[in-house]
C-alpha positions, 0 to 999 in steps of 0.5 A: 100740380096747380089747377088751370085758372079759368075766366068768369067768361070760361066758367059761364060758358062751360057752365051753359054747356052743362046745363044744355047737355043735363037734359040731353045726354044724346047731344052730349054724346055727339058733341063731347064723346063723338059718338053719333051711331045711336039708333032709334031705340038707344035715343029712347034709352037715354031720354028715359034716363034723363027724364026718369027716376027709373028705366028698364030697358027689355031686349035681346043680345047683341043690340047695344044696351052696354055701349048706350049704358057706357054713354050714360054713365059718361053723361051723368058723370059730366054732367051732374056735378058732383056725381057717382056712377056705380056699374053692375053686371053678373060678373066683373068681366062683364063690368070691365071688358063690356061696360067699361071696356 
């Protein structure tokens, strides 16, 4: 399989997107994923995240640490080439149904 040639016009560009989208995964989210229902509070998560060395999010259930941490894990991978992203939960269902799913 042969890799699609890109332009010096191309490779700028994308280049400028990427480096737009590292210090704001929230705009990331809404411009590459279409995702534009984060609240207040997951807004917050993803700005520690892009600011942060380290972030801990307390809460209770049901609120959408998963579905914000699933974004993140997106962004960074996209955005800070090249990267790894190692996800971890209680249990691997909860990695591949929850997280992944």
């Amino acid at each position: 399989m042969m890799e699609a040639e890109l332009s010096l016009e191309q490779k700028a560009k994308f280049k400028e997107r990427v480096i737009k989208y590292q210090s704001d995964p929230s705009l990331f989210c809404k411009e590459i994923l279409g995702s534009d229902s984060h609240w207040e509070k997951q807004v917050e998560i993803m700005e520690s995240v892009a600011k942060n060395k380290y972030t801990t999010v307390p809460s209770g259930h049901g609120i959408g640490k998963s579905f914000v941490a699933a974004d993140i894990c997106l962004w960074f991978l996209y955005t800070h080439l090249p990267s790894i992203v190692i996800t971890t939960a209680p249990t691997f269902r909860q990695v591949e149904r929850v997280l992944w799913g």
